[in-house]
Structures are given as C-alpha cells and as structure tokens.
VEXDREN-2710 file (C-alpha; in Angstrom, 1 decimal):
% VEXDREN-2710
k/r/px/py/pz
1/UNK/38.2/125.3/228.2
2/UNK/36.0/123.2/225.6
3/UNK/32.6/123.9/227.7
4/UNK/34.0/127.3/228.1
5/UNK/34.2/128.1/223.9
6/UNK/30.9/126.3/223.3
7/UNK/29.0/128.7/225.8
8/UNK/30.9/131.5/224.0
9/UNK/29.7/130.2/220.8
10/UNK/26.1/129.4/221.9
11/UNK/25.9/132.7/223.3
12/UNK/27.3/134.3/220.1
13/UNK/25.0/132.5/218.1
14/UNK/22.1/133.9/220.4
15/UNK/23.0/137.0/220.3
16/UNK/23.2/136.7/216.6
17/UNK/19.3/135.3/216.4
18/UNK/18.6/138.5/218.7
19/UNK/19.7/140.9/216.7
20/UNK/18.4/139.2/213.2
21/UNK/14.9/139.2/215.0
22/UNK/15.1/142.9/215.7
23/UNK/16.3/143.2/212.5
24/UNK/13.0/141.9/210.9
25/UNK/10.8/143.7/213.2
26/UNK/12.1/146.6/211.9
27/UNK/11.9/145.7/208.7
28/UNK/8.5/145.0/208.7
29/UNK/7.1/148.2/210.7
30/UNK/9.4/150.2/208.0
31/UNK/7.6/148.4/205.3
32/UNK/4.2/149.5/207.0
33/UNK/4.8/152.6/207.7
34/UNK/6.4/152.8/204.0
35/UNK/3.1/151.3/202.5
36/UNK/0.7/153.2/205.1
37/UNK/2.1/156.0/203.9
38/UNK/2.0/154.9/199.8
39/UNK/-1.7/154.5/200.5
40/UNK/-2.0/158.0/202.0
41/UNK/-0.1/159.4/199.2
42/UNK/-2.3/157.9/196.5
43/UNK/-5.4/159.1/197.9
44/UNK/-4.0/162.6/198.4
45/UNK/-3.4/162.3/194.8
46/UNK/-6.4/160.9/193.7
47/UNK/-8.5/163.9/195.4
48/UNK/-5.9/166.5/194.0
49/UNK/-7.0/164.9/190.6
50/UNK/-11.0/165.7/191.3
51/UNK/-11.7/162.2/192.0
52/UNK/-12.7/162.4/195.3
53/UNK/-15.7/164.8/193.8
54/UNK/-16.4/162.6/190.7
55/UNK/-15.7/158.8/190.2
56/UNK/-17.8/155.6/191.2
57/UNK/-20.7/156.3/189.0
58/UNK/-21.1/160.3/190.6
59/UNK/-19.7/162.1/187.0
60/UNK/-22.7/160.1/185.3
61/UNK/-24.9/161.5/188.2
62/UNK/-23.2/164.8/187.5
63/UNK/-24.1/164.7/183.6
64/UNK/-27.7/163.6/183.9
65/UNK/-28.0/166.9/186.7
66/UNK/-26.0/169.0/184.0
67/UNK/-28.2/167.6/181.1
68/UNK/-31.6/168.1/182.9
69/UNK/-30.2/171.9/183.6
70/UNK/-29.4/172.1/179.9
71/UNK/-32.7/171.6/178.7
72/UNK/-34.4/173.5/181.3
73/UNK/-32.5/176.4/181.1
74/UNK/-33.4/176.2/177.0
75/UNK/-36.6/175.7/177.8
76/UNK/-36.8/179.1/179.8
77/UNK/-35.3/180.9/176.5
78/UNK/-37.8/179.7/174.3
79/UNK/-40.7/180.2/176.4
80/UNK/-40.0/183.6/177.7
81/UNK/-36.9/185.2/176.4
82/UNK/-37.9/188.5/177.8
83/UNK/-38.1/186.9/181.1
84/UNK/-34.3/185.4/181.0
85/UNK/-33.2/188.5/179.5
86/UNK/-34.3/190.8/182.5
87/UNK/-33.1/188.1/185.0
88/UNK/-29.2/188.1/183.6
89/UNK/-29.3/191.9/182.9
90/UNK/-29.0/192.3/179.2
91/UNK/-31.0/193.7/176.4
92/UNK/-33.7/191.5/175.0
93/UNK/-32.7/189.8/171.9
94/UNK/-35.7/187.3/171.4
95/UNK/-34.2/185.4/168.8
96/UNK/-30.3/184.9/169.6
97/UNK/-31.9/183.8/173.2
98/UNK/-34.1/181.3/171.7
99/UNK/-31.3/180.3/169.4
100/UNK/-29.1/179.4/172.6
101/UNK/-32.0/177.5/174.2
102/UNK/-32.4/175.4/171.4
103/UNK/-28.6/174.6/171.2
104/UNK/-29.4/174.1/175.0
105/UNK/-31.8/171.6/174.4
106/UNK/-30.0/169.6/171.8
107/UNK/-27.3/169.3/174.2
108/UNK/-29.4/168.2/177.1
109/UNK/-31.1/165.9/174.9
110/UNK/-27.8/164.0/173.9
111/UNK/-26.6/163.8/177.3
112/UNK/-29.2/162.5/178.8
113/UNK/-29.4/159.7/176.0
114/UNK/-26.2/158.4/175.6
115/UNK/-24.9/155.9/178.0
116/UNK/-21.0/157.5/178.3
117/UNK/-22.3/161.6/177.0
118/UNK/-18.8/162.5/176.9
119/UNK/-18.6/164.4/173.5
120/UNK/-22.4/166.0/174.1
121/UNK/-20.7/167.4/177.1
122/UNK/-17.8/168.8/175.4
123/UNK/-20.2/170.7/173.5
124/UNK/-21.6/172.2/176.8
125/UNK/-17.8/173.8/177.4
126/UNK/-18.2/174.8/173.4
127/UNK/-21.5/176.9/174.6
128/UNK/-20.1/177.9/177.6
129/UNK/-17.3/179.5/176.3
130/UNK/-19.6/181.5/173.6
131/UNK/-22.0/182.5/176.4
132/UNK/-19.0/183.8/178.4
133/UNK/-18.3/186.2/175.4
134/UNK/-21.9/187.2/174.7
135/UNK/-21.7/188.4/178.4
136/UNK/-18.5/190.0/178.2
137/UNK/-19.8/192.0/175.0
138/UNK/-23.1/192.5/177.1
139/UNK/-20.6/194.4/179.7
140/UNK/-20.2/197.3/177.1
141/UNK/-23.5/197.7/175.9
142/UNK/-25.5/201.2/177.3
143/UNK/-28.8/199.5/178.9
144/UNK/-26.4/196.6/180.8
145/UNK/-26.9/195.9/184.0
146/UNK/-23.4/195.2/185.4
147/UNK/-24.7/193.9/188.9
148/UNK/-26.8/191.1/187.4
149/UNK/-24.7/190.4/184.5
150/UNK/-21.4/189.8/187.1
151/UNK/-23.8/187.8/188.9
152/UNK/-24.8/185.7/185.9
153/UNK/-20.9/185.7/184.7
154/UNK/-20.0/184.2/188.1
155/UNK/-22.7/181.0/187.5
156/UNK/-21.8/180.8/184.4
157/UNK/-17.7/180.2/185.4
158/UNK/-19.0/177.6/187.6
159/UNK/-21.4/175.7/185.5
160/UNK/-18.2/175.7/183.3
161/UNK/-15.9/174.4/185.7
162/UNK/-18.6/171.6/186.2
163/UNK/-19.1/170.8/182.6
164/UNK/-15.1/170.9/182.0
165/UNK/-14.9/168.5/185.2
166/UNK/-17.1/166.2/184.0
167/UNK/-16.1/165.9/180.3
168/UNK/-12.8/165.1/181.4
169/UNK/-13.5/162.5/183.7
170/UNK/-16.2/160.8/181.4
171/UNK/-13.6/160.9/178.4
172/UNK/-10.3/159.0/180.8
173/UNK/-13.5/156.3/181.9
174/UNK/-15.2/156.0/178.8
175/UNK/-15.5/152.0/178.8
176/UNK/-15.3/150.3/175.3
177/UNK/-14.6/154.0/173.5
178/UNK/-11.9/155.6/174.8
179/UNK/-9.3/153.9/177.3
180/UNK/-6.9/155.9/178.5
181/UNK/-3.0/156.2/177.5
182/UNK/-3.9/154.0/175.0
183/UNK/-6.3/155.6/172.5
184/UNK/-9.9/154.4/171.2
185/UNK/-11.1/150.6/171.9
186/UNK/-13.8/149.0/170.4
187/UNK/-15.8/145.9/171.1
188/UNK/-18.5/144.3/168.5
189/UNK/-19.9/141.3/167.9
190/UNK/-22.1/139.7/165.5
191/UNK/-23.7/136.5/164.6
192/UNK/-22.7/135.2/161.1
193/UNK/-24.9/132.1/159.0
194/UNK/-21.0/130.3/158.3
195/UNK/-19.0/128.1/160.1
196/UNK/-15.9/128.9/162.3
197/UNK/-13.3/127.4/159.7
198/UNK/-15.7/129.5/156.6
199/UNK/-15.4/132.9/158.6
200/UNK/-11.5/132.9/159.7
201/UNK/-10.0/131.4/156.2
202/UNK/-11.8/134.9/154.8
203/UNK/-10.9/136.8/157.2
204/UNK/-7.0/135.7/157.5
205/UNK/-6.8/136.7/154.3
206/UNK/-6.6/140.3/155.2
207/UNK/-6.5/141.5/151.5
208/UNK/-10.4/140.6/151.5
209/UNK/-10.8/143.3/154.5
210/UNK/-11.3/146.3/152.2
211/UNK/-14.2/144.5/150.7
212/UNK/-16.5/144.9/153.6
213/UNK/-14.3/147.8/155.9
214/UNK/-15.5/151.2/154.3
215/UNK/-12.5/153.4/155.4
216/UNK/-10.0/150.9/154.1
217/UNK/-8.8/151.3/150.7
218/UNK/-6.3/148.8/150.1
219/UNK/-4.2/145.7/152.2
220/UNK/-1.2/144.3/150.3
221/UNK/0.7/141.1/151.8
222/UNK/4.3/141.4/152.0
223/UNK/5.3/138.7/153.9
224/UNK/3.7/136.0/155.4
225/UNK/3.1/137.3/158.5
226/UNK/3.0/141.0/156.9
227/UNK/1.0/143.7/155.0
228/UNK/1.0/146.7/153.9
229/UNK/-2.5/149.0/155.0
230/UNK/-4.2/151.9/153.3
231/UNK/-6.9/154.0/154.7
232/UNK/-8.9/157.2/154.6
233/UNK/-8.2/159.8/156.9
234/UNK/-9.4/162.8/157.6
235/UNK/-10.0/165.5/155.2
236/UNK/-9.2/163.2/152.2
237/UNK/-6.0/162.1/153.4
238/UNK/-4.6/158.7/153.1
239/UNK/-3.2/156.8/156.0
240/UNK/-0.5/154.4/155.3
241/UNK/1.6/151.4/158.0
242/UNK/2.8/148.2/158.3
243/UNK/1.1/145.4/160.4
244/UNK/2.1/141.9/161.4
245/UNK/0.2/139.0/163.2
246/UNK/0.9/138.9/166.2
247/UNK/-1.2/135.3/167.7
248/UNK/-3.1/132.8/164.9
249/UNK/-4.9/130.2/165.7
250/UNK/-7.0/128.3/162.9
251/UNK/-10.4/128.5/162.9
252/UNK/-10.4/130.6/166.4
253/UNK/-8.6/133.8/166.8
254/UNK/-6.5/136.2/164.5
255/UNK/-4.9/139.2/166.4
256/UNK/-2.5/141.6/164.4
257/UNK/-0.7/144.8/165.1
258/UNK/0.4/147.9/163.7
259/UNK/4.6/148.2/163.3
260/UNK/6.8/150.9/164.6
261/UNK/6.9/154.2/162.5
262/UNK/3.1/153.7/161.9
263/UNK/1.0/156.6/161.3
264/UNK/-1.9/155.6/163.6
265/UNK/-0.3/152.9/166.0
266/UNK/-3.5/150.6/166.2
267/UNK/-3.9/146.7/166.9
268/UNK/-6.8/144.5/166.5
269/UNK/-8.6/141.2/167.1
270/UNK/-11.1/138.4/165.8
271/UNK/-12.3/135.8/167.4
272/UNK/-15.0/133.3/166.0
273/UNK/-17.1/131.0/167.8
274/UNK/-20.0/128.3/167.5
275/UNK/-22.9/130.1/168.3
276/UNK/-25.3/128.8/170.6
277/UNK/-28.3/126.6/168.9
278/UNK/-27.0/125.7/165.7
279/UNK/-27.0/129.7/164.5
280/UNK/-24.1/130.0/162.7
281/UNK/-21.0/131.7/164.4
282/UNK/-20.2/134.0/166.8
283/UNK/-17.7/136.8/165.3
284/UNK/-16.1/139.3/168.5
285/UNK/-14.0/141.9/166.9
286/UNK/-12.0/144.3/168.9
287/UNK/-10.5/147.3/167.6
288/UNK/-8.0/149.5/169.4
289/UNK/-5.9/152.6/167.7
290/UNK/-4.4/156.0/168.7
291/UNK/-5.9/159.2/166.6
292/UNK/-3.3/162.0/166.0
293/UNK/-5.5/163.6/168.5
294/UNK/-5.7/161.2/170.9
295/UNK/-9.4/161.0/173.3
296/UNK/-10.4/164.6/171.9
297/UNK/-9.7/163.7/168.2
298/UNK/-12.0/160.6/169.2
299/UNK/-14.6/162.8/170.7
300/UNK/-14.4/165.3/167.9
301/UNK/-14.9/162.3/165.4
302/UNK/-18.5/161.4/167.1
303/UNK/-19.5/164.8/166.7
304/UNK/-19.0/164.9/163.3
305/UNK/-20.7/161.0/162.5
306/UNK/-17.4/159.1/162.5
307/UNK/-17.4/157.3/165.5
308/UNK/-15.5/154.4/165.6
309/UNK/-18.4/152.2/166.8
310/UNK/-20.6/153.1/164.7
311/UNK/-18.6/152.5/161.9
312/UNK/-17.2/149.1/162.6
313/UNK/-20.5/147.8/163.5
314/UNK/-21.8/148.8/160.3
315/UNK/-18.1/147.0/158.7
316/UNK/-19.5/143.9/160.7
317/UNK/-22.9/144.2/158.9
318/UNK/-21.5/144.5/155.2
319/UNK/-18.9/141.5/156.5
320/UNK/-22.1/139.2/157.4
321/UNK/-24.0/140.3/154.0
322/UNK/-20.6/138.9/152.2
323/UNK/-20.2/135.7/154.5
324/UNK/-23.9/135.1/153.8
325/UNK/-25.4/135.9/150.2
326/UNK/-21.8/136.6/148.3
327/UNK/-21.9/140.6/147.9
328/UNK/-22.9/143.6/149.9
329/UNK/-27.0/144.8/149.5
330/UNK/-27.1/149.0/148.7
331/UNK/-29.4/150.8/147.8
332/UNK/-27.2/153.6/145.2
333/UNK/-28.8/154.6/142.3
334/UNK/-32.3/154.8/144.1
335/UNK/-33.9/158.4/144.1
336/UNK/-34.2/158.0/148.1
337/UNK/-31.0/155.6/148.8
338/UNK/-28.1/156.3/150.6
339/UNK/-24.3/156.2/148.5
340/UNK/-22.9/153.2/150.7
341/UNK/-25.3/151.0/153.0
342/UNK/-27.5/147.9/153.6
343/UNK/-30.8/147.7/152.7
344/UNK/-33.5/148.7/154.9
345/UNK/-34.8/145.5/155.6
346/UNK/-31.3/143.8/156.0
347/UNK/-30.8/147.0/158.5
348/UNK/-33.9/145.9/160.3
349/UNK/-33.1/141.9/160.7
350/UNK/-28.6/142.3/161.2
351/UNK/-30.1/144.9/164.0
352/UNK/-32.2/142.7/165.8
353/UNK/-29.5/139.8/165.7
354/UNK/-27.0/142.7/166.9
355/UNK/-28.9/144.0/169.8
356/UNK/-29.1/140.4/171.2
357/UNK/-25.1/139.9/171.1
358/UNK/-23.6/142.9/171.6
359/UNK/-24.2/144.5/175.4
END
C-alpha cells in the first residue's frame, strides 16, 4: 500500500511538472506574439505619423531640397517675371512677382543656413498660404487662364503639404531648441578667467542673476532654498513665479526649478568646471522652459530676434565681463552704439573663446 501511494504521489507530482512546463511554453509564445505584435503596432504608428517619409536625417534632406527650390523659384521672378507669369496663367504684375521672389529668396537663404531651419520653414507655409490666395483671386480675374492656374494651384497644395510636413517634424526633433512635450532647451557654455569656488558663490546667489540676464528684472530670496523671479514678457508684460533649488553642490553644480502655479514652468542648471590648461573655468548652463505657446511660441520668438539661444549666450558673455573686469562693457551713449551690448572687440575675443567650447 506504501509503494502503491508513493507512485501515486510521484506520478501526481509529474503530472504536476507537465502541466507547469506547458504552462510556461505558453506563456512565453503569448508574450511573443504579444510583443511581435507591439512592435508591429508601433511601426504602423510611426508611418501613420509621416515618419516613415521623414525621420533619420531625410526632413533635413527635405529642407535643403525645399530651400534650393525656394530660391530658384525666386530667382525665376526676378529675372523674368513675364515668363512665370505666362507659365502659371495670370496677368503680369512685374513688381508683386518680383516682391514674392525676393521673399522666396530670403527664405531659401535661411534654410539653407541654419543647421535645424525649422522657423525659416514655417515661413514657407506663411507664403504658401498667401500665394494660395493670390491664385484664388487670380481665378476671378478676366484674362485668367483657369487651366494653368488649377494646374499651378495643385503644385502649390503640394509644395505646401511638403513644407507643413517638414516644419513639423524639424520643430518635435529640434535638438538643443525645442524638445518635445517639454518646451524649449538650451545648452551654452563658456570659458570664465575665475575659479570654480569664485564662479558658483556668485552665481548661488541668484539675486546677482539680473545683473548679467537681460530679460530678468528682479530675484528676491524668500527662503533659503527659495525665491521669488521677475521677468519681461512679451509685449511689455511682466512674468512672475516661485523657484526652489532642487540639487547644490559647492563649487560644482546648482540646479533649480520653477514651483507649481508658475507662469512659465521652467528649470535650469550650472555647472562649473576646471578648464583644461590652466584657463580659468568651464561654465555649462542649461536652460529649459515652457512658452504659453509652447514649440510655435518658440519658433515665433526666433523670427522676431528673441531666440532663447541667442539670448542666453549673450547673458553668458555679460556674466564673463562681470566674473572678469567687475562691470559689463556697452557701448550707449555712442552716436553708432547699440542700447545694451558688449563692445565690439570684447564681441570679437568672448566669440572666439565661445566657438571653441560650445558645439
């Protein structure tokens, strides 16, 4: 009876093993098939999204093609308006034609010379859009061709798609400018003539920022790990929130943070470091905030001279000049200066030093 039970119970336990095996083959081709399928999924999506046109360096491809086209096409208006007016089927107006080719030509131009041409290219849709209704007024006038302006009309809609495309997909990617879901990032760095410990006890002292950041009007402490920021928005307006540090090590590294409830959630970062061969320190700021209008605000910005690189490398400059000779060189008051910058021949030397650190 006892060899009898322990047979049963080695054969239960067998069976038991059987089944628990089966069980985790099936468990495993389900999780295969599950993540076969996930993979699938994702790529369906990612073409449904455009990005099996464009992506892995083809909307930069895209832009230098649309740029070159840009400045071709204004080429052809200036040089023989008469010519491009007979081709699309409208009457001639020499000089609104060679108006759009030089608007043409200044877009092409900036695309073709800006490393990420997003906001250049959203000035392409801008002309598009106006060309579109100059040939849709073109329609009702008496010497219109319709056959050649539809046929214009319909390149036009697809240069436009193109254009659209490719300013969307260069404004998600853009690098250290835009980073998508998360607003505007920017990376600088500089070399300073002070020490690590010289740079950091100014800098942590955050009321001093205004001093050398243009756009910032005021920074109160109200805590010791707190204060209170004003800045300039746009159209005059003042921009107002809270910020805390949020990591502080001496003499390395000071990151801080915007509070909830802030007007422009932003965050930011310094890090200072020995520079190599004795020159002083290296001083990597990154900068990362959320405009009201979130990558096109950005975008808009640059096209109107505010963009955020430009002006925290030119904060960095105005922070070396008061790290290095006590007070920030302008030329105001001069009959050919500018209200609020460095001297030309600081300009020239901070640039240099610039171009060598910053890539």
């Amino acid at each position: 009876m006892m060899e009898t039970s322990q047979g049963q119970v080695i054969q239960q336990r067998h069976g038991e093993y059987g089944r628990s095996q089966e069980s985790i083959e099936v468990f495993r081709r389900r999780e295969l098939e599950s993540r076969s399928g996930g993979l699938m999924n994702e790529r369906q999506a990612s073409l449904s999204r455009g990005q099996g046109i464009l992506g892995n360096g083809n909307e930069e491809r895209l832009a230098q093609g649309l740029g070159l086209f840009s400045i071709a096409l204004g080429m052809a208006a200036l040089a023989a308006p008469r010519s491009l007016a007979r081709l699309i089927g409208v009457e001639e107006r020499r000089t609104l034609l060679r108006l759009l080719g030089m608007r043409e030509i200044a877009s092409g131009i900036g695309i073709l010379t800006q490393r990420r041409p997003a906001g250049w290219l959203w000035t392409r849709v801008g002309g598009d859009i106006m060309d579109l209704a100059l040939l849709g007024i073109a329609f009702t006038e008496k010497r219109a061709q319709p056959a050649r302006l539809a046929a214009a009309t319909a390149a036009l809609v697809g240069v436009t798609a193109l254009d659209v495309c490719c300013s969307q997909q260069l404004s998600e990617d853009a690098g250290s400018a835009t980073d998508k879901g998360r607003g505007v990032r920017v990376k600088k760095t500089i070399i300073v003539n002070r020490s690590p410990q010289d740079l950091y006890n100014y800098w942590h002292d955050f009321q001093n920022l205004p001093r050398f950041m243009k756009n910032l009007e005021s920074v109160q402490l109200t805590g010791e790990q707190r204060s209170h920021w004003v800045a300039k928005g746009p159209a005059g307006k003042k921009v107002q929130w809270d910020a805390e540090i949020v990591e502080d090590r001496p003499n390395e590294w000071i990151a801080w943070g915007s509070v909830e409830g802030a007007d422009v959630p932003n965050s930011g970062s310094v890090r200072f470091e020995r520079a190599p061969g004795g020159r002083g320190s290296l001083v990597r700021v990154e900068m990362q905030y959320r405009p009201p209008a979130g990558a096109i605000g950005a975008t808009v910005a640059k096209l109107f001279g505010r963009a955020p690189e430009q002006e925290i490398e030119e904060d960095l400059r105005r922070f070396k000049q008061v790290m290095e000779t006590g007070e920030i060189i302008t030329t105001e008051g001069q009959p050919a200066g500018r209200a609020s910058s460095t001297s030309w021949k600081y300009d020239q030397t901070v640039r240099r030093a610039s171009s060598t650190v910053s890539g």
